[in-house]
C-alpha positions as CSV (number, residue, x, y, z in Angstrom):
1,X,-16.0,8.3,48.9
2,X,-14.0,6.1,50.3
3,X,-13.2,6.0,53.9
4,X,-9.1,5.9,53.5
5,X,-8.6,6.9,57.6
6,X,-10.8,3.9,58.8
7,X,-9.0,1.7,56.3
8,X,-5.4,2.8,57.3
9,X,-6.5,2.6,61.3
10,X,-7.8,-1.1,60.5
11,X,-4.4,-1.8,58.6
12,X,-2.4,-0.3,61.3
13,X,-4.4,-2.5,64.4
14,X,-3.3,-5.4,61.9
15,X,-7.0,-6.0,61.5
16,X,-8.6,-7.9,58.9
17,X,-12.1,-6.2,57.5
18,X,-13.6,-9.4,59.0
19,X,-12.1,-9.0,62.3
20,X,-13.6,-5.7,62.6
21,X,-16.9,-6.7,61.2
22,X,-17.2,-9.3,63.8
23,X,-16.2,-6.7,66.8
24,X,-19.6,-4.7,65.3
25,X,-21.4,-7.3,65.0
26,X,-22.1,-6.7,61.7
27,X,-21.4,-9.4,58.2
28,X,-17.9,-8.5,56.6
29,X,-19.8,-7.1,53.2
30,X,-21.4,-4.8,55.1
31,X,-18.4,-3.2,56.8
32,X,-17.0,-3.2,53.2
33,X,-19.5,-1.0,52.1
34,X,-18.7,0.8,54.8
35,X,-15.2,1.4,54.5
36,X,-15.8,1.9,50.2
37,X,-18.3,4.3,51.4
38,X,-21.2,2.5,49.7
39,X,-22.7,2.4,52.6
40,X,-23.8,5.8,55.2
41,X,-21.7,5.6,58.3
42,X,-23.7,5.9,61.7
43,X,-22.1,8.7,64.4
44,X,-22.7,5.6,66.8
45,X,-20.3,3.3,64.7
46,X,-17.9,5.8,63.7
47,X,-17.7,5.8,68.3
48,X,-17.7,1.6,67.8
49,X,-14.8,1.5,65.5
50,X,-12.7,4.1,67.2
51,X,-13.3,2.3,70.3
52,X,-12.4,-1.1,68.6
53,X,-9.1,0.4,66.7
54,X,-8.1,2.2,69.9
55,X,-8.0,6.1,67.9
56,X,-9.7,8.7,68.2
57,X,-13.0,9.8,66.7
58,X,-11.2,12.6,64.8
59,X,-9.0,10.1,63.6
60,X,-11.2,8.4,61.2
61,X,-14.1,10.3,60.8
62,X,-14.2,11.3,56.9
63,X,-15.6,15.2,56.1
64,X,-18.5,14.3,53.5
65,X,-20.4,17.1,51.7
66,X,-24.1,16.9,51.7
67,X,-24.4,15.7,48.3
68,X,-22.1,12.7,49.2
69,X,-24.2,11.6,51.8
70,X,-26.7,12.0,49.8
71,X,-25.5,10.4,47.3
72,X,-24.3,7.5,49.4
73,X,-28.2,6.9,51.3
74,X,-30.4,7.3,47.8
């Protein structure tokens, strides 16, 4: 599932994917993955890049069922 809030917050800080993969310290195809939710999200990065698009948690955070997770770590 794609993470549509974190994308929109990035587009709105009038950040590139790069930008914010450099911020985490992280390469850009792995943010990517991230945002395309190919890729889990940690509760310590979803903190990271609300920090580094200046939102709040809630803002971004996507609601995933347990079979998406799943899905997204197997």
């Amino acid at each position: 599932m794609e993470c549509k809030k974190l994308i929109t917050a990035r587009k709105n800080k009038g950040l590139t994917q790069k930008q914010v993969a450099d911020k985490m310290a992280m390469e850009q195809t792995t943010y990517s993955k991230k945002e395309r939710g190919l890729s889990p999200i940690r509760e310590d990065e979803w903190m990271r890049f609300a920090k580094i698009l200046e939102v709040n948690i809630e803002d971004i955070k996507e609601i995933r069922t347990k079979k998406e997770e799943k899905k997204i770590t197997n």
